[in-house]
Wavefront OBJ file of the C-alpha trace (Angstrom):
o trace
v 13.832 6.422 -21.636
v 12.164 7.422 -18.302
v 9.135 7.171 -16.728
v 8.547 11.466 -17.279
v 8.289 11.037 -20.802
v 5.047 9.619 -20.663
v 3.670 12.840 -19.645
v 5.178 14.576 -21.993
v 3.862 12.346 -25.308
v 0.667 12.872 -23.842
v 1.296 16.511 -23.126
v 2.414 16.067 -27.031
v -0.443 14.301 -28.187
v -3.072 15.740 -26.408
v -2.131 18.814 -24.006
v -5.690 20.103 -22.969
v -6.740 16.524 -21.833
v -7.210 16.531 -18.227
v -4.948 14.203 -16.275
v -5.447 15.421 -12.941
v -9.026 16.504 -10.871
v -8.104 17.735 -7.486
v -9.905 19.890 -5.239
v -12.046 21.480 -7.311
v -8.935 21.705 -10.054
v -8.064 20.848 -13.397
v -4.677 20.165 -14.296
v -4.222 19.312 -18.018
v -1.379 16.965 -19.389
v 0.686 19.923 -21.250
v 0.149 21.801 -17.512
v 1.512 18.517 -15.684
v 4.471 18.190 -18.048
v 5.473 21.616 -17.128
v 4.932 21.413 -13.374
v 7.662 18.856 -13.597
v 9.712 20.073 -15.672
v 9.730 22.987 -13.095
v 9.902 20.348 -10.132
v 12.947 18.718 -11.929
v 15.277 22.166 -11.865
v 13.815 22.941 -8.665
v 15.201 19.634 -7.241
v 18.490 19.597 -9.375
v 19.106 22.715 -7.492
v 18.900 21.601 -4.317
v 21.494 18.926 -5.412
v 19.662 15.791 -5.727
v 21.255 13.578 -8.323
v 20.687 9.768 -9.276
v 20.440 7.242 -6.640
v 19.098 10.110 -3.917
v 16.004 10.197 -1.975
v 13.220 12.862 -2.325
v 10.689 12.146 0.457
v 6.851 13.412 0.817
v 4.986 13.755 3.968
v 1.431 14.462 3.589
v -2.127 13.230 2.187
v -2.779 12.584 -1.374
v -1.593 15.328 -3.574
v -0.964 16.465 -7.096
v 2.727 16.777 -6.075
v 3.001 13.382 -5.638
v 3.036 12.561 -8.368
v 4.594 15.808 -10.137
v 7.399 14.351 -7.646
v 7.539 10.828 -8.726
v 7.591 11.675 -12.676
v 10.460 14.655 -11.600
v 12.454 11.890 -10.281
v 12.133 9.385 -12.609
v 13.939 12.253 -15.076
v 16.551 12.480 -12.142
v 17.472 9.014 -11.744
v 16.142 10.052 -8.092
v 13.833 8.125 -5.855
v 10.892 8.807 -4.140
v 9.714 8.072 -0.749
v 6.040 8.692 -0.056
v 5.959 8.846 4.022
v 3.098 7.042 5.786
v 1.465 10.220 7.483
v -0.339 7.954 10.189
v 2.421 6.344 11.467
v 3.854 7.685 15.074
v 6.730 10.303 15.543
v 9.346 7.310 16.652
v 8.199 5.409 13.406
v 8.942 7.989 11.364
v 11.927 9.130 12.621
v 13.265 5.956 11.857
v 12.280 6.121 8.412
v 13.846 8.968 7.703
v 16.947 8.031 9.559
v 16.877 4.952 6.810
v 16.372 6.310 3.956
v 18.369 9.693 4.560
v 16.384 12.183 2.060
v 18.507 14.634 0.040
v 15.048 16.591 -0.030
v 11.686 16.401 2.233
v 8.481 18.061 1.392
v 6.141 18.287 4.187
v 1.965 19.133 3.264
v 0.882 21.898 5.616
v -1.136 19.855 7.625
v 1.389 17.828 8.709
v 4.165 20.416 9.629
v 4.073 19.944 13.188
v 4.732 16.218 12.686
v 7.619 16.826 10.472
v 8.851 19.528 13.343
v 8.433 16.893 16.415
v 10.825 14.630 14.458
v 14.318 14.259 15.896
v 16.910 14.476 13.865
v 14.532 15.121 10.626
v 16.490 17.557 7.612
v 14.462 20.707 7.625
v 11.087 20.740 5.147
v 10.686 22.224 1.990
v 7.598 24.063 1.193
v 5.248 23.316 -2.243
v 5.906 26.405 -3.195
v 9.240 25.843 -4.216
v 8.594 23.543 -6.839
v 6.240 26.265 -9.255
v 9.509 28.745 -9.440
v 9.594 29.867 -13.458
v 12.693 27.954 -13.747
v 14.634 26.823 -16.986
v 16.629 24.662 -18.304
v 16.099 21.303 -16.375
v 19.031 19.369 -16.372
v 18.655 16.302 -19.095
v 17.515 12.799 -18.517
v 19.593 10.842 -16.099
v 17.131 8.038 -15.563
v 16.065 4.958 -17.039
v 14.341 1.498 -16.639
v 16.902 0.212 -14.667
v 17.066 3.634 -12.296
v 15.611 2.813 -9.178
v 11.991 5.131 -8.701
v 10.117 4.281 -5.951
v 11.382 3.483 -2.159
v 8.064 2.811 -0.042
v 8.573 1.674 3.638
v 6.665 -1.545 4.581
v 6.395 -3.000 8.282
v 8.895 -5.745 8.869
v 8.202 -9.132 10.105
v 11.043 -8.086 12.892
v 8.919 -4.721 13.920
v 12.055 -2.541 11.985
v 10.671 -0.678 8.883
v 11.325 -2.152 4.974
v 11.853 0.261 2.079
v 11.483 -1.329 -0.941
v 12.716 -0.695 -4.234
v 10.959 -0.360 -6.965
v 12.400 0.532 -10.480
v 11.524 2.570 -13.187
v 11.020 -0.904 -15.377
v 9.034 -2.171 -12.464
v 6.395 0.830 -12.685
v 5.949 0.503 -16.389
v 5.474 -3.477 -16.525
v 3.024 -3.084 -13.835
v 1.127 -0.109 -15.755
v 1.111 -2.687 -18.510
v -0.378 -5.475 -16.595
v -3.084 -2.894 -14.743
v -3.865 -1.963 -18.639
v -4.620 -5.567 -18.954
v -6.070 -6.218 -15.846
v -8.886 -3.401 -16.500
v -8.742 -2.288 -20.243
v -7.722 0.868 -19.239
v -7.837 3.569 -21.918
v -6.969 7.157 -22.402
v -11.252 7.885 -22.151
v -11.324 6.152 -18.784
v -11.572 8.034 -15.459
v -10.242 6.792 -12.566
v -11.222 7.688 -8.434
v -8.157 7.234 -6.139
v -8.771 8.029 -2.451
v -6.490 5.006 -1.038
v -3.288 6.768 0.239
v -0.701 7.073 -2.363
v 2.007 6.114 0.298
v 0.696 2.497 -0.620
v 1.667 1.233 -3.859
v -2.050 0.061 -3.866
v -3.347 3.714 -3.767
v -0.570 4.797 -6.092
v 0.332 1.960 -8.657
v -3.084 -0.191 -9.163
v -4.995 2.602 -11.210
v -3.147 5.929 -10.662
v 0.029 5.746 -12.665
v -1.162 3.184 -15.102
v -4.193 5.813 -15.895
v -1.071 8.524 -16.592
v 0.816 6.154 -18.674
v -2.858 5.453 -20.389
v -3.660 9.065 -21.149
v -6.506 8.667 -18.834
v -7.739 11.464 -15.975
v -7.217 10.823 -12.437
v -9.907 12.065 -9.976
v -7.799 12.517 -6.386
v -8.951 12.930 -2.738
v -6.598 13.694 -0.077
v -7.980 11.098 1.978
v -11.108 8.607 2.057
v -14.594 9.581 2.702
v -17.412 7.661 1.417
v -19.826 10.220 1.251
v -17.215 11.958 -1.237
v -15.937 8.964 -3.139
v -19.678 8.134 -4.049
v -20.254 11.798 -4.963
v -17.212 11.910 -6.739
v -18.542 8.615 -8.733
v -21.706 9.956 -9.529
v -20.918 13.944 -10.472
v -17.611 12.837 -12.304
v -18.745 9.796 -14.298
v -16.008 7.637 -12.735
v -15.155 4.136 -14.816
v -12.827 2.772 -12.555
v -12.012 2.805 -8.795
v -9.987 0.575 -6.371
v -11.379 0.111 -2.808
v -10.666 -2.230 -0.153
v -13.092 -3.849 1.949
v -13.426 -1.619 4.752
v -13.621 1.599 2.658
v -16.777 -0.768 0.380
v -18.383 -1.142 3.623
v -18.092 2.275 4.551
v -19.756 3.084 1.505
v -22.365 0.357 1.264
v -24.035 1.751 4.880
v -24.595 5.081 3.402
v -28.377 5.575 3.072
v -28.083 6.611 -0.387
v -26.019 3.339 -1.552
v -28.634 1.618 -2.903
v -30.228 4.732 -4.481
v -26.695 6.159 -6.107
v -26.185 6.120 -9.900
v -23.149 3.978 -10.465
v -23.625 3.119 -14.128
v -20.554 4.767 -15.152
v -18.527 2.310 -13.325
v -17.391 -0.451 -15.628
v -15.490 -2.495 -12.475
v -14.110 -1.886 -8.835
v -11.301 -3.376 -7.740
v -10.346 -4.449 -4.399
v -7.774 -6.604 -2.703
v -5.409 -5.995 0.320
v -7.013 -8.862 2.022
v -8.111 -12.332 2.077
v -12.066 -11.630 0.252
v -14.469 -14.240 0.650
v -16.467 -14.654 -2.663
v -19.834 -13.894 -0.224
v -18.361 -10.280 -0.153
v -17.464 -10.115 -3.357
v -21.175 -11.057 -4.313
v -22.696 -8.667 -1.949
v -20.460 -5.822 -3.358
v -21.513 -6.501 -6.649
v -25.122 -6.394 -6.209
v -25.323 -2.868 -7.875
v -24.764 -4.624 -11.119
v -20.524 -3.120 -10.989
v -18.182 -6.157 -11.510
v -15.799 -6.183 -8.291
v -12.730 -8.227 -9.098
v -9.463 -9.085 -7.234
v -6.138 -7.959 -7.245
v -3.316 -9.589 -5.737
v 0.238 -8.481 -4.598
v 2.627 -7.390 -2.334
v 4.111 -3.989 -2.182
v 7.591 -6.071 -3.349
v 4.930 -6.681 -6.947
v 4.531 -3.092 -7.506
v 1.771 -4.643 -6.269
v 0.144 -6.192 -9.329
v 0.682 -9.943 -9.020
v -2.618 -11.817 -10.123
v -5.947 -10.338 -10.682
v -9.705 -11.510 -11.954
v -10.829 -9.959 -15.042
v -14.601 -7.964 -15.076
v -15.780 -11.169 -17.216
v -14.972 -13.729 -13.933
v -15.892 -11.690 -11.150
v -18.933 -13.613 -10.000
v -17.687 -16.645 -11.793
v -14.499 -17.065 -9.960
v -15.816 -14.595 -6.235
v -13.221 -15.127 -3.308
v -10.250 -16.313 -6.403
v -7.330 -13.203 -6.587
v -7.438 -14.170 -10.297
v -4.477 -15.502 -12.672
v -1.013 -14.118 -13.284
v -0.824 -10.967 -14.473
v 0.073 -10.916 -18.479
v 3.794 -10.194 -17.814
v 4.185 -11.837 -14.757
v 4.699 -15.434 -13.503
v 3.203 -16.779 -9.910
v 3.984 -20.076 -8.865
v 2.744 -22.170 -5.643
v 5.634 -24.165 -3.658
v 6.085 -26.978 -1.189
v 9.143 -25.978 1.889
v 11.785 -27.809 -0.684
v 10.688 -25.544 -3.194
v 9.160 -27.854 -5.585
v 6.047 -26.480 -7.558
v 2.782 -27.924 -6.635
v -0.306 -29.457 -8.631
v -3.156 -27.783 -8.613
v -5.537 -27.775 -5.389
v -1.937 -28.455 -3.050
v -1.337 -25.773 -0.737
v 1.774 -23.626 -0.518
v 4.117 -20.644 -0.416
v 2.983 -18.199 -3.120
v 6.286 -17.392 -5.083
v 6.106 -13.808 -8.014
v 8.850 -13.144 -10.724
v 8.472 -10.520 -13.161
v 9.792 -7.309 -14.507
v 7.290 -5.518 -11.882
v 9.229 -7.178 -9.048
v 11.118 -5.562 -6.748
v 15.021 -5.005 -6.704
v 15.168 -5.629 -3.264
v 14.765 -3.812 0.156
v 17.192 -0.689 0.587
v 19.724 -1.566 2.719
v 19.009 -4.671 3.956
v 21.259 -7.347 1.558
v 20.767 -10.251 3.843
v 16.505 -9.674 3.840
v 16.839 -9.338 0.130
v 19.169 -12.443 -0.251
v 16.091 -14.352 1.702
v 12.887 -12.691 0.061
v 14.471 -12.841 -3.740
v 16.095 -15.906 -3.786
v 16.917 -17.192 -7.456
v 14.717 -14.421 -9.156
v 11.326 -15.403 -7.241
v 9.956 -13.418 -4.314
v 8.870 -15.467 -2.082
v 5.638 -14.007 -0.935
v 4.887 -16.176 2.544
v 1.437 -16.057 1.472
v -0.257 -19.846 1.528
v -2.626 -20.486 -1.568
v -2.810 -23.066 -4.370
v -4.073 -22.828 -8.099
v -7.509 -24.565 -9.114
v -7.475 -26.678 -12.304
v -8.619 -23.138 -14.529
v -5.168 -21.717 -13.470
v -6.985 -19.549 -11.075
v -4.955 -18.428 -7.690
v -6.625 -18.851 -4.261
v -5.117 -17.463 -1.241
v -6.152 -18.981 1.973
v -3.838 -17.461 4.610
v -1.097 -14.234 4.477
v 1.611 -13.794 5.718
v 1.698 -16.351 8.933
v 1.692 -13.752 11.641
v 1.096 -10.378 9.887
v -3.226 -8.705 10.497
v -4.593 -7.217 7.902
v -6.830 -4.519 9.205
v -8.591 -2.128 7.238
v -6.605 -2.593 4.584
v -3.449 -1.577 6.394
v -0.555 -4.480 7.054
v 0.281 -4.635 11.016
v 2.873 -6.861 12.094
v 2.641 -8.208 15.430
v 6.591 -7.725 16.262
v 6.101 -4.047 16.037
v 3.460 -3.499 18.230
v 4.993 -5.855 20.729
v 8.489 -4.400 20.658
v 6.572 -1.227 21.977
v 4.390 -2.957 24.264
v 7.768 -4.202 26.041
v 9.186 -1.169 26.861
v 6.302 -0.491 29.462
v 8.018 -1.265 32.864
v 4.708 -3.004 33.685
v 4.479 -5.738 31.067
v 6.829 -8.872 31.365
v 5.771 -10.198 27.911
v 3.354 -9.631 25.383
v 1.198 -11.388 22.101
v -0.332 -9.814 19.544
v -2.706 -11.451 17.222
v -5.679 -10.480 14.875
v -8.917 -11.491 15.249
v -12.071 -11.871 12.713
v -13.659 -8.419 12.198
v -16.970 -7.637 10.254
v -15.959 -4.240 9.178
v -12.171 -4.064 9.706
v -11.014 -7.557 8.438
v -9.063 -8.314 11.348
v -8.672 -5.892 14.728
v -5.831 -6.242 17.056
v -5.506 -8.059 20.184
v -2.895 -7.822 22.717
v -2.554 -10.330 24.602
v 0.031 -9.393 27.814
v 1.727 -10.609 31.064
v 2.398 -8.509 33.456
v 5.682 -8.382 35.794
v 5.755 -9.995 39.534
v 4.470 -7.132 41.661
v 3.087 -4.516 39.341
v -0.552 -3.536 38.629
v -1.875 -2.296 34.787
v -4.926 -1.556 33.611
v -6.230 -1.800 29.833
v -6.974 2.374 29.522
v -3.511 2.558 30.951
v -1.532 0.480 28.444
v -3.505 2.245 25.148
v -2.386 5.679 27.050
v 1.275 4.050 26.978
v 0.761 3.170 23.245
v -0.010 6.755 22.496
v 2.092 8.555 20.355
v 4.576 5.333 20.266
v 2.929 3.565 17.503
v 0.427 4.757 14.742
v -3.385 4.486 15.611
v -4.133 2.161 13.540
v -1.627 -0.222 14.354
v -2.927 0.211 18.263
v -4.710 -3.053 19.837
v -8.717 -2.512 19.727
v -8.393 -4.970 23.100
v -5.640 -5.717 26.046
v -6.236 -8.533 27.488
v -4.089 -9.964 30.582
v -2.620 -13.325 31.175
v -0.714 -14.908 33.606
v 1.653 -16.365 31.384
v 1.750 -17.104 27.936
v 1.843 -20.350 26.488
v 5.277 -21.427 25.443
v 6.543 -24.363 23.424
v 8.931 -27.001 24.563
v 11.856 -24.847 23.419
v 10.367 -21.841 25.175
v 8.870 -20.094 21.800
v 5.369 -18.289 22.321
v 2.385 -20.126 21.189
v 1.244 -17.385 19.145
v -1.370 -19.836 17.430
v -2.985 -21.078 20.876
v -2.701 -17.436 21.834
v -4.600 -16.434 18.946
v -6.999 -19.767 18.875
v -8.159 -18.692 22.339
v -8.624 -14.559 21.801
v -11.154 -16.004 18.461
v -12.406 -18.425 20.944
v -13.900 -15.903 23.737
v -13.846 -13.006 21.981
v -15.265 -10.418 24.298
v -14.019 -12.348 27.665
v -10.501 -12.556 28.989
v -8.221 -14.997 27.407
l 1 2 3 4 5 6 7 8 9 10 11 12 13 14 15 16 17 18 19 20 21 22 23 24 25 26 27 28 29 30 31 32 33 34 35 36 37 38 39 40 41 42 43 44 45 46 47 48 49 50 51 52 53 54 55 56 57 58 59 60 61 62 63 64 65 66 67 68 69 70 71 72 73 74 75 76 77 78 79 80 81 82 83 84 85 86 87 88 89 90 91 92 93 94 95 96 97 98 99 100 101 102 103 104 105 106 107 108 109 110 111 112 113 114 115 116 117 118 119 120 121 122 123 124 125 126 127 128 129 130 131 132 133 134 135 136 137 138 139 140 141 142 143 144 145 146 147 148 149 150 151 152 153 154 155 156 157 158 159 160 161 162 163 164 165 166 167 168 169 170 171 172 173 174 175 176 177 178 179 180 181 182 183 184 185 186 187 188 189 190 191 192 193 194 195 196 197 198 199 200 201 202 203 204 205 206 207 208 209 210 211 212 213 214 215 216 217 218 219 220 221 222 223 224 225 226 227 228 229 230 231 232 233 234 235 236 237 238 239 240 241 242 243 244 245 246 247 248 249 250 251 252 253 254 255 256 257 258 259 260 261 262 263 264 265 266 267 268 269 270 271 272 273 274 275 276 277 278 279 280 281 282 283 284 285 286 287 288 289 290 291 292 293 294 295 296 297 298 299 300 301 302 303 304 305 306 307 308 309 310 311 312 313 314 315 316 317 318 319 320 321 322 323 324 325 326 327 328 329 330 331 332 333 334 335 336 337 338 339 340 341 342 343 344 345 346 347 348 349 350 351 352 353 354 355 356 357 358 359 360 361 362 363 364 365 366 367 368 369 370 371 372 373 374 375 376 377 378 379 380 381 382 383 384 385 386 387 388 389 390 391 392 393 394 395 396 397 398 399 400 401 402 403 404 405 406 407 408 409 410 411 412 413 414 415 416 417 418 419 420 421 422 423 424 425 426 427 428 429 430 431 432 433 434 435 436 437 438 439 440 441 442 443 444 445 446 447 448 449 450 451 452 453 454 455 456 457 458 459 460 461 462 463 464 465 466 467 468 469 470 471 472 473 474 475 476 477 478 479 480 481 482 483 484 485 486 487 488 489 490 491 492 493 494
């Protein structure tokens, strides 16, 4: 059985139930079902077969997920492109993951075009031929779905692979995690790219019966419209976008009664924000996960969410988390350590990249490289991420990738990236650089260099220049004085 045959029960069950609110649009279940039916001879003819990649460039879309559900029949996979990432960054996505197919939105043709090497872009329009006869099932649970690109600790893009199996046990787990039923009505605007945006609420609410309300992209005057006009039950939200949303004159004025719970995560949440959040009388709870969960890892339940503020909840109901020491042995509660996940919503692995797989999956547990520990209620705390990734806005930055770019400037001899404390963002990015004997580089200069290099969000808020930076005895950079002293004299030079 694959994943498109949950629209088509519902399209069964109930074909005038809306599962889609776009842009002013309805589409029902029985519509859906047929879109991708049409989308799955529409890709069978352009030869894509099981184990191939279908790629999708562009904001939040209906097609998305038409897409995702046409491949799942397939045995394909799909690979939702990060729009906001720079032409080099993409072009090596695409030279990774080799799509049999790409489908490019409109607004970001010209993108696709600057793109070296990219296969040519098919339009939308291609998928609503009035085509029959869509070749028969050729996935199943085991048929690898979804291939979403993740920065890499090295600075070299991750794809990882999700399954078909790994979508449904994590649909179960969200239906736990937020009693999701066919009556709810969920908001997405976090990109779908994510598999925050795409597999916290969004595809559990199709496998649920329930209607999705999409926006192409984020705006807070829009998601609390959308909230309001639409009767929205359930939404997830990170930090920066609840902030955005929480300075709108009209916050403390807006009717969200409909909303049984928000959910947020991405970040480390301090149970302060978490209480703040909630002061409209909406539950916000915690999810927690890696895109390598599906992401759903560990979560807090509506009934905890001031209770247990600043926790990222317990192990989701089919999935185990366990806290280790560097041997591997599993700690008591209150003991700090490496956050480990196994479950049927875990990853496969990263797509071809045996010897990274081989490290993160070892013996059935991904090993997350998250620090936390459990509290005697079971309860998961996480106190620091990944050791050098920033967490800003929501969006994962490793520090390798924008120093790999920062290198290549003739100017720059060596370079430190780290994140500092942010009120709105989380974290922002710092570079910290030294330049080369002789030459001269100013901070508007090396953002210009950035430009078009890297994605703008991934682009230091600050340069800040050093004579040297501090090394270790065997000649490794310091990157935790380096970041001790940008939190230290924030504002000043470090």
């Amino acid at each position: 059985m694959d994943l498109s045959q949950w629209i088509e029960r519902h399209a069964c069950f109930a074909p005038d139930s809306i599962a889609v609110r776009f842009e002013g649009r309805e589409i029902a279940y029985g519509e859906l079902a047929r879109s991708i039916h049409r989308a799955t001879a529409v890709l069978a003819g352009r030869g894509v077969k099981p184990g191939d990649v279908v790629a999708y460039l562009g904001l939040n879309h209906p097609v998305v997920l038409v897409l995702l559900f046409a491949c799942a029949r397939l045995g394909a996979m799909l690979a939702p492109l990060n729009w906001r990432l720079a032409q080099r960054e993409l072009g090596q996505v695409l030279a990774d993951c080799t799509p049999r197919v790409l489908f490019v939105e409109p607004a970001c043709a010209e993108l696709a075009r600057s793109i070296r090497g990219a296969i040519e872009a098919t339009e939308f329009s291609s998928l609503e031929r009035d085509l029959h006869g869509a070749p028969p099932s050729a996935g199943g649970e085991g048929s690898p779905l979804l291939l979403c690109y993740t920065s890499g600790s090295t600075g070299a893009p991750k794809g990882v692979v999700l399954t078909q199996r790994a979508l449904l046990w994590n649909a179960i787990n969200s239906m736990h995690m937020h009693d999701l039923t066919s009556s709810d009505r969920v908001l997405t605007t976090l990109p779908m790219f994510h598999v925050g945006g795409l597999n916290i609420q969004t595809t559990p609410a199709l496998h649920a019966g329930a209607s999705v309300t999409l926006h192409a992209r984020f705006n807070p005057a829009a998601a609390l419209e959308a909230i309001e006009r639409e009767r929205i039950t359930l939404t997830v939200l990170v930090p920066a976008q609840l902030e955005a949303m929480m300075e709108l004159p009209r916050w403390r004025q807006a009717d969200l009664s409909s909303l049984r719970m928000i959910t947020t995560g991405s970040t480390i949440i301090p149970g302060a924000f978490v209480r703040r959040a909630s002061g409209h009388g909406v539950p916000v709870v915690q999810v927690y996960g890696a895109t390598e969960t599906s992401p759903i890892a560990a979560y807090v339940r509506a009934a905890d969410a001031l209770r247990k503020a600043g926790s990222a909840g317990v192990p989701a109901l089919h999935c185990e988390v366990k806290v280790v020491d560097d041997a591997g042995t599993e700690l008591a509660p209150g003991q700090d350590g490496e956050i480990q996940v196994r479950g049927p919503n875990v990853a496969s692995g990263y797509w071809n990249a045996p010897a990274e797989t081989a490290h993160a999956f070892a013996a059935g547990w991904f090993r997350s490289g998250d620090i936390g520990h459990f509290d005697e209620e079971g309860h998961l705390y996480v106190i620091a991420r990944q050791k050098d990734m920033i967490i800003s806005g929501g969006e994962n930055i490793y520090p390798a990738e924008v120093e790999n770019v920062l290198l290549e400037c003739p100017a720059i001899e060596e370079a430190c990236v780290v994140g500092r404390p942010d009120e709105r963002w989380g974290e922002a990015v710092v570079a910290v650089v030294a330049l080369k004997p002789g030459h001269h580089l100013t901070e508007a200069e090396a953002l210009a260099f950035l430009e078009g290099n890297i994605a703008h969000y991934k682009r230091p808020r600050e340069i800040r220049f050093i004579e040297r930076l501090p090394r270790s005895a065997l000649g490794k950079v310091q990157r935790d004085e380096v970041r001790k002293a940008v939190v230290a004299s924030a504002g000043g030079s470090a």
